[in-house]
C-alpha positions in Angstrom: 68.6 5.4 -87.9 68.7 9.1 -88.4 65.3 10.7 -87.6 65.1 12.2 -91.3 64.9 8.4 -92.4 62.7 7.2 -89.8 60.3 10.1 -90.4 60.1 8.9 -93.9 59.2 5.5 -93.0 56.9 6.7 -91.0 54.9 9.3 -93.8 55.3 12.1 -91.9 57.1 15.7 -92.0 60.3 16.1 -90.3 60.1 19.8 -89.3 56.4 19.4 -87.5 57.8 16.5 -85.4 58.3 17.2 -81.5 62.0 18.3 -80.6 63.0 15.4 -79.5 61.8 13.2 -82.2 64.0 15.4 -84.7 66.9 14.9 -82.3 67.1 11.2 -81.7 68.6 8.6 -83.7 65.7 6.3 -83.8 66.0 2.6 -82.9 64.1 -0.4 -85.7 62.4 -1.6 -82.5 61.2 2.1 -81.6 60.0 2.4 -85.0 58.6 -0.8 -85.0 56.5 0.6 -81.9 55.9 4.1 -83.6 54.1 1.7 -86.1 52.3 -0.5 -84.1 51.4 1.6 -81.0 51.5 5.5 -82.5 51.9 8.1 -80.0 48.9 10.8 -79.7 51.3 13.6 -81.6 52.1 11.3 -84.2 48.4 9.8 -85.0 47.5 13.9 -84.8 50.7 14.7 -87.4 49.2 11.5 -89.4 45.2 12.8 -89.1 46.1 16.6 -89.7 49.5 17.0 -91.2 51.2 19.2 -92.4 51.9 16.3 -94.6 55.5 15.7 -97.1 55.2 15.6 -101.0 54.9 11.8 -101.2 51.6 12.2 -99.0 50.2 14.9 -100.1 50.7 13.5 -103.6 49.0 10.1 -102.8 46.2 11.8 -100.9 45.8 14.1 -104.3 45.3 11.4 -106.7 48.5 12.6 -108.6 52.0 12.2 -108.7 55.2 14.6 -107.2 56.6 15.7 -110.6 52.9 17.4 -111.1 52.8 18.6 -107.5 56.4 20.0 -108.4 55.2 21.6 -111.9 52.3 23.1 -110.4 53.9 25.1 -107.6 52.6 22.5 -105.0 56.0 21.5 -103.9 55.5 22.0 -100.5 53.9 20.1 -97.0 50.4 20.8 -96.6 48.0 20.2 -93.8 45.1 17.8 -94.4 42.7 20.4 -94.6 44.7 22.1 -97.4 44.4 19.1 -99.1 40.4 18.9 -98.7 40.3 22.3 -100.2 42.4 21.7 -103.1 40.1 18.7 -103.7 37.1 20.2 -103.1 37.6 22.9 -105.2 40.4 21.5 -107.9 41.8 23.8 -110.1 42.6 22.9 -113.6 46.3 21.9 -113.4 44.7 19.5 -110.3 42.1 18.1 -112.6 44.0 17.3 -115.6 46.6 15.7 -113.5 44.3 13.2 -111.8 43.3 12.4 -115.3 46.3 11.5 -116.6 47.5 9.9 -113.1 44.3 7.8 -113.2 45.0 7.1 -117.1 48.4 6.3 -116.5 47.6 3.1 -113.8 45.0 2.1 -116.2 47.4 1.5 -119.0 50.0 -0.3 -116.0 47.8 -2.5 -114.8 46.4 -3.5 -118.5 49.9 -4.0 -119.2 50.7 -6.8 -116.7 47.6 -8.6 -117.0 
């Protein structure tokens, strides 16, 4: 598979991969061993980022469209993320509100 897919797979960003990773066509069984037995750079690209949008989204509590709306389109390292949480501006706030809200109703919904 083309290292743009198997990066996705694997939940990390393309660009802060090494060289080589980017590329290599990647086998299922080598990404069956990136999964099972991570090298050091990738558990470090996993622990510190930079991270994509679907990752930083799930680490934010909130989904891409309001990453997207808020001018948070973009990879950022795990620390970024702390900050952001740490210290969440409004548009942050309201949208983990209405993320949280929105799973509520979901799950209510198939029960």
């Amino acid at each position: 598979m083309k290292p743009q897919t198997a990066a996705k797979k694997l939940g990390i960003y393309l660009p802060a991969a090494p060289e080589e990773f980017q590329a290599t066509a990647i086998t299922h069984a080598e990404l069956a061993k990136l999964h099972t037995d991570p090298p050091e750079w990738l558990q470090t690209l996993r622990r510190t980022g930079p991270h994509p949008r679907p990752v930083v989204a799930q680490k934010l509590g909130i989904t891409i469209a309001a990453l997207k709306r808020n001018g948070m389109d973009k990879p950022l390292t795990t620390a970024e993320i702390k900050a952001l949480l740490e210290n969440q501006p409004d548009w942050l706030r309201e949208a983990r509100t209405a993320h949280a809200e929105n799973r509520t109703a979901a799950s209510e919904e198939t029960d």
